[in-house]
FIRO-876845 format. One record per residue (C-alpha): residue in one letter; residue number from 1; x negated, y negated, z; chain. Coordinates in pm, 1 decimal. Layout:
<pts>
r|k|u|v|w|c
A|NUM|X|Y|Z|A .
...
</pts>
This chain:
<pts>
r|k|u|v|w|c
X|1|0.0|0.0|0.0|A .
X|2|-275.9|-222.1|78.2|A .
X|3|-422.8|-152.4|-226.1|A .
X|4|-132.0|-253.9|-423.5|A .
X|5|-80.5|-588.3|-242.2|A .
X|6|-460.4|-691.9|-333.3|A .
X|7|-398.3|-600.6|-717.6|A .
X|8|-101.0|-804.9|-732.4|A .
X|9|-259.2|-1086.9|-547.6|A .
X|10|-528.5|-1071.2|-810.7|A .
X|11|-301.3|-1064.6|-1085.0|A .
X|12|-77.3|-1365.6|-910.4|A .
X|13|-468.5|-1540.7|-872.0|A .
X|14|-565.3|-1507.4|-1223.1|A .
X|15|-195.7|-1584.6|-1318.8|A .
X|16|-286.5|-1927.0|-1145.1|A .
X|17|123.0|-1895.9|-956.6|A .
X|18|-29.9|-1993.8|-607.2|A .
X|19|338.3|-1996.8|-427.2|A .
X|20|351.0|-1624.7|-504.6|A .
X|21|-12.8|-1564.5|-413.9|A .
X|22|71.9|-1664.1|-74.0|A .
X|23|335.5|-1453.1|8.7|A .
X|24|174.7|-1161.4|-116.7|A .
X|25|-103.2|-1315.3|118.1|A .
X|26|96.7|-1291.8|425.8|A .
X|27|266.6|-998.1|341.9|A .
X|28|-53.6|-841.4|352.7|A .
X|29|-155.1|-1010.4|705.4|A .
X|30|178.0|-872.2|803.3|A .
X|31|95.2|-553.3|747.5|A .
X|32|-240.5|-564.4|921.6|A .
X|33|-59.1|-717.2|1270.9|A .
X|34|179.5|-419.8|1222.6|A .
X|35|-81.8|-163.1|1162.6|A .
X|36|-232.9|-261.3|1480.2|A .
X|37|23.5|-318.9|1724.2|A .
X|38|121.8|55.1|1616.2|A .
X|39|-240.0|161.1|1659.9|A .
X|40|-223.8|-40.4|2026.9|A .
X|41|118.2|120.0|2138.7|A .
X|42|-37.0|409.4|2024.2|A .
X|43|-321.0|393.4|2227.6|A .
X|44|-164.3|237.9|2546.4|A .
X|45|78.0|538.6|2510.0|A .
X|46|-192.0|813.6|2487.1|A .
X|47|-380.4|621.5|2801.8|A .
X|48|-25.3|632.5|3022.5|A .
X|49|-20.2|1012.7|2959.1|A .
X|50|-343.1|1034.5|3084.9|A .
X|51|-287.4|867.1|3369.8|A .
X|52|35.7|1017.6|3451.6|A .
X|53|-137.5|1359.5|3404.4|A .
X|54|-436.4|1236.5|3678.4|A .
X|55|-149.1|1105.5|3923.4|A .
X|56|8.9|1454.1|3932.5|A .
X|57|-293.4|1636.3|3984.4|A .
X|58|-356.9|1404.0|4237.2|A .
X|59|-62.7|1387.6|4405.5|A .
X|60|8.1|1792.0|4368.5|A .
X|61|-365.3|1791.6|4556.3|A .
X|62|-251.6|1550.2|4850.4|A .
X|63|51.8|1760.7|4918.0|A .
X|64|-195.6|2079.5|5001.8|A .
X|65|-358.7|1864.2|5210.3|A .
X|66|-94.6|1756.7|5420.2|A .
X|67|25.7|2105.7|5368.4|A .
X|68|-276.6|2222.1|5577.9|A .
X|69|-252.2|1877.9|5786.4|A .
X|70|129.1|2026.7|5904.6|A .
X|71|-19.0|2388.7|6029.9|A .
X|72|-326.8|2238.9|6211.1|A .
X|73|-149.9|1953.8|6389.2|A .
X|74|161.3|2206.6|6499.7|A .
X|75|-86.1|2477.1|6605.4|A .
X|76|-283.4|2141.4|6776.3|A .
X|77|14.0|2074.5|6944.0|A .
X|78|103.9|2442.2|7081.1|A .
X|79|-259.1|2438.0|7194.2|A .
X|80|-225.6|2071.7|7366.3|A .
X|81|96.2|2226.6|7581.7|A .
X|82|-97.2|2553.8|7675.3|A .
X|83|-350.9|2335.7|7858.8|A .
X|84|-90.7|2143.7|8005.6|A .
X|85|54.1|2473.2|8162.7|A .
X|86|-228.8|2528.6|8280.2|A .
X|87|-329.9|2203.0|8451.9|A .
X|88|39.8|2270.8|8588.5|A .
X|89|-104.3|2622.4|8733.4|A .
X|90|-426.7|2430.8|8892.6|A .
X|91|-281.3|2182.4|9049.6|A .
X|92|-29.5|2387.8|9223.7|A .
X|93|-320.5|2535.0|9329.3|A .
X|94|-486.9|2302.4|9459.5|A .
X|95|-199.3|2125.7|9634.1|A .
X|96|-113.5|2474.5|9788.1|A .
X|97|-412.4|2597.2|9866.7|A .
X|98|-353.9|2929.4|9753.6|A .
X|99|-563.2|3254.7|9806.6|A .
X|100|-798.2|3290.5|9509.2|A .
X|101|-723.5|3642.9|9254.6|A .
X|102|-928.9|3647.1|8929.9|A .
X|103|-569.3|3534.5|8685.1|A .
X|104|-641.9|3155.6|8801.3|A .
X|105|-1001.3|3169.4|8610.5|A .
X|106|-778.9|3166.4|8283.8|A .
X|107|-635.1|2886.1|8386.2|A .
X|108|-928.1|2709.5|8507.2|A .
X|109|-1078.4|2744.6|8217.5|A .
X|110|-801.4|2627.6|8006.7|A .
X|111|-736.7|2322.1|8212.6|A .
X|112|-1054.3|2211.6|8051.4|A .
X|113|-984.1|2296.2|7682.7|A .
X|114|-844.6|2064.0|7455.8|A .
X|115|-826.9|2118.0|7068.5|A .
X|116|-1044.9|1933.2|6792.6|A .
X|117|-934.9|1670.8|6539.8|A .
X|118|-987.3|1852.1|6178.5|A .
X|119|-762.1|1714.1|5891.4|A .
X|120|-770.7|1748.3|5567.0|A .
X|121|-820.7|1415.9|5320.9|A .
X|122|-1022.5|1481.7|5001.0|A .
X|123|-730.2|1433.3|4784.2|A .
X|124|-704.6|1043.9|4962.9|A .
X|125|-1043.2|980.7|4908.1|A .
X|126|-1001.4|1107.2|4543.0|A .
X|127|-739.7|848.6|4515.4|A .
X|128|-907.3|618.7|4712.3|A .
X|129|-1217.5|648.6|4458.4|A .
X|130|-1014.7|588.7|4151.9|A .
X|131|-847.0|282.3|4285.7|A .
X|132|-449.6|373.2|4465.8|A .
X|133|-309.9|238.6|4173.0|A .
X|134|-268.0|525.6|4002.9|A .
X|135|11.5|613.8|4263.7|A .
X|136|260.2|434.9|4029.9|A .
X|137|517.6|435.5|4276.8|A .
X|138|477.8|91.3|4536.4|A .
X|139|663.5|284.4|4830.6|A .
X|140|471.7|649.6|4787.0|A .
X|141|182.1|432.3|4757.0|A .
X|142|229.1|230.3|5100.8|A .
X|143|327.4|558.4|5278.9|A .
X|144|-21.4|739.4|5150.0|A .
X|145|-196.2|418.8|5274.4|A .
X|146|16.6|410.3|5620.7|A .
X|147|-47.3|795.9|5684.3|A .
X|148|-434.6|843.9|5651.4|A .
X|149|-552.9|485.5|5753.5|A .
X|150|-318.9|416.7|6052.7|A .
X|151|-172.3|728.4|6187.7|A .
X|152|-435.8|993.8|6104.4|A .
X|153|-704.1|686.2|6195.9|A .
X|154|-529.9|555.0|6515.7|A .
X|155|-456.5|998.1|6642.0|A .
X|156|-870.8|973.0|6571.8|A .
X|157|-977.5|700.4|6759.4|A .
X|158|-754.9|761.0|7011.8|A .
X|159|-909.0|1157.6|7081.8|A .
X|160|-1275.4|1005.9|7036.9|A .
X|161|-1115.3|746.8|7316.5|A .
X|162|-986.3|987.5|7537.4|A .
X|163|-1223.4|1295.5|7481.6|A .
X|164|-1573.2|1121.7|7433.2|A .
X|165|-1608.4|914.9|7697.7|A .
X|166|-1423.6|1075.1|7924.3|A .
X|167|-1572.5|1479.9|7869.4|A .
X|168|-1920.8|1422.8|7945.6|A .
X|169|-1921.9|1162.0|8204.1|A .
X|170|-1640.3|1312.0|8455.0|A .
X|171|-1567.6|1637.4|8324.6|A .
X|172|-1856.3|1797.8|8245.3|A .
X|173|-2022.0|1761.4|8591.4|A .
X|174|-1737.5|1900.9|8789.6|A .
X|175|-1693.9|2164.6|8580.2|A .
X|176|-2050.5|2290.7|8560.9|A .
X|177|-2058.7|2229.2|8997.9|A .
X|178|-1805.8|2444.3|9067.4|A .
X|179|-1738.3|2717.7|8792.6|A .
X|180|-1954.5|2985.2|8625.2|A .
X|181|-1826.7|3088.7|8236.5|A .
X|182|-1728.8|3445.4|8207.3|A .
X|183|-1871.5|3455.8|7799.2|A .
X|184|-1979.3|3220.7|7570.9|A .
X|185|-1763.8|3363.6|7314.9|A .
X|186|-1455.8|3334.8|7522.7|A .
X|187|-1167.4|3084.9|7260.1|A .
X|188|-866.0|2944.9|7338.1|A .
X|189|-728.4|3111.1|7028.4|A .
X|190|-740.1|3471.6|7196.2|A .
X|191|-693.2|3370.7|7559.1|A .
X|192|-1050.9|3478.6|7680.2|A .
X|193|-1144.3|3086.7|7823.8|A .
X|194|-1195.2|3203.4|8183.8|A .
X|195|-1409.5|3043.9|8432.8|A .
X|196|-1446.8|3144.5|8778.5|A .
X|197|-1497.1|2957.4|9070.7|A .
X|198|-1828.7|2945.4|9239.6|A .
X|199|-1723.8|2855.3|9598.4|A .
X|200|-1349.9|2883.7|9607.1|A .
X|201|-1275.1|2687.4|9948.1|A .
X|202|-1538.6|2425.2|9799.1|A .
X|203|-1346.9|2380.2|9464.1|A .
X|204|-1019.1|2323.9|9688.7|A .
X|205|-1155.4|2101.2|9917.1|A .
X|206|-1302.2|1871.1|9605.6|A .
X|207|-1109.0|1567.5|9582.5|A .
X|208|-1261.7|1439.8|9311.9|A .
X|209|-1250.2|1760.0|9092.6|A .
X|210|-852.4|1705.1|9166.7|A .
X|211|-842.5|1395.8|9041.6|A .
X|212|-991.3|1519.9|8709.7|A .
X|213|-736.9|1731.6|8652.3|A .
X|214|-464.5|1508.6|8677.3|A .
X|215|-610.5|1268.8|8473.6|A .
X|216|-731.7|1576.5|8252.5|A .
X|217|-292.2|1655.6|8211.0|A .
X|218|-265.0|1321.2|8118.8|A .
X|219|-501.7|1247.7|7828.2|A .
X|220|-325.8|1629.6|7690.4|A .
X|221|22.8|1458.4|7708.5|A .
X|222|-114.3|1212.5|7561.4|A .
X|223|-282.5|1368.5|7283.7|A .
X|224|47.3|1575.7|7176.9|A .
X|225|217.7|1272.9|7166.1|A .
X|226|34.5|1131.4|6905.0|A .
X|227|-19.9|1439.7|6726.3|A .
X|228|353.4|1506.0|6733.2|A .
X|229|384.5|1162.9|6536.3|A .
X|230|147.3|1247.3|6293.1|A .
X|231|322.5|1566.9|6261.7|A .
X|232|666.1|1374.6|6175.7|A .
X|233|452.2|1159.7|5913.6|A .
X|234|306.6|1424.8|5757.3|A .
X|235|672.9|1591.9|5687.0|A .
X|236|778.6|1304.6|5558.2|A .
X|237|501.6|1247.7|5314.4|A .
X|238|540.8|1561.3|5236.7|A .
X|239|888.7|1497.8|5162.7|A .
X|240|844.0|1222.9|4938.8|A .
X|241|552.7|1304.1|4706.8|A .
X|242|798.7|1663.2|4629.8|A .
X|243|1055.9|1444.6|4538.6|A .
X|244|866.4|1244.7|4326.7|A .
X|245|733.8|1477.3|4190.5|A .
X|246|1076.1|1674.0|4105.0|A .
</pts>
C-alpha cells in the first residue's frame, strides 16, 4: 500500500497537480501514525500479559507462604498455651508448697519454653524487589503491605522485646541455679522438656525464681495474643488473594 501511495505521489509530482500531491502526502503520514499506534497497542498489550502472568505467579507464591505462615502460627499458638498450663502447674506449686514427685520436672521445664518466630516471606520480598506495583489491585496491595511490615514486623519485635532481653538476664540464671536438664535432646514437640529440681525446698523457698514465673505466664499470654492476630490476618489475606485470583 505504501508503495502505491509513493507512485502516485510521483506521478501527481511530475503531473505538477500539487493539491492532489498533498493529500496523497498525508494519506501516507496517516498511514504511518496508524501503523504505529497498532504496533504500540500491540506492544503495550503483549507487556500487560506479561505482567499479569508475573502477578499470578507471584501472588499464587505468597498464598503458600501464608499457607505455611497459618500452620506455624496455629501450632505457635497451641505451643504458647501448653507453657501457660504449665506455669499454671508451677505456680500452684509453689503457692502450695507441695511434696515434690518427678511429673512436676515436665512442667518445670516447660514453664521455661516458649516457641520461635519462623515465617515465611520470600514471595514479599520477590514483590518487594520488583516494585508492589505489580499487585494491580490498590486494596490487595495495602493488605500485603499491612500484613508483613506491621503485623508480622510488630509480632517480631515484640518476641525479640519480650524474649531477648528478658531470657538471658532473669531467666537464664534461675533456671541454671536451681534445675539440672534431664537430655539435651529433650523438645517441646514430643513432651521430653523435663528439668528437675536441684534442691526442692530451695526452689520453693526462692522468691525471686517465683516472680519469674509469673512474669514468665505473662510475656506467653502475651505472645499468643499477638500471634492469634497475625493468625486472623493471615486468613484473611489468604482470603483475598484466592478471590482475586478466582
Amino acid at each position: 500500500m505504501f508503495n502505491f501511495f509513493r507512485k502516485d505521489r510521483k506521478s501527481l509530482a511530475d503531473e505538477n497537480r500539487p493539491l492532489k500531491y498533498f493529500r496523497y502526502a498525508l494519506g501516507e503520514i496517516f498511514l504511518v501514525v496508524i501503523g504505529i499506534l497498532i504496533a504500540l497497542s500491540i506492544n503495550n498489550w503483549n507487556q500487560n500479559r506479561i505482567e499479569e502472568q508475573v502477578e499470578k505467579r507471584l501472588l499464587k507464591e505468597l498464598y503458600e507462604n501464608l499457607e505455611y505462615n497459618e500452620r506455624k502460627l496455629a501450632v505457635d499458638i497451641a505451643e504458647e498455651y501448653k507453657s501457660i498450663h504449665s506455669v499454671k502447674e508451677v505456680l500452684h506449686i509453689l503457692e502450695n508448697q507441695l511434696e515434690y514427685n518427678d511429673t512436676m520436672d515436665y512442667h518445670f521445664g516447660r514453664a521455661q519454653f516458649s516457641p520461635d518466630i519462623v515465617l515465611s516471606s520470600t514471595a514479599f520480598r520477590s514483590i518487594q524487589s520488583r516494585g508492589f506495583d505489580i499487585i494491580s489491585s490498590d486494596s490487595l496491595r495495602k493488605s500485603i503491605i499491612t500484613l508483613f511490615d506491621n503485623e508480622y514486623g510488630n509480632l517480631i519485635a515484640q518476641t525479640v522485646r519480650l524474649e531477648d532481653q528478658f531470657w538471658p538476664s532473669s531467666l537464664l540464671p534461675l533456671y541454671h541455679k536451681h534445675f539440672r536438664i534431664r537430655s539435651m535432646e529433650g523438645t517441646p514437640q514430643n513432651d521430653q522438656l523435663h528439668s528437675s529440681p536441684v534442691d526442692y525446698d530451695a526452689l520453693l523457698n526462692d522468691a525471686q525464681y517465683h516472680n519469674m514465673i509469673k512474669h514468665r505466664g505473662g510475656f506467653r499470654y502475651k505472645g499468643a495474643t499477638l500471634k492469634k492476630r497475625a493468625l486472623e490476618e493471615t486468613i484473611k489475606l489468604k482470603n483475598q488473594i484466592s478471590d482475586y485470583l478466582d
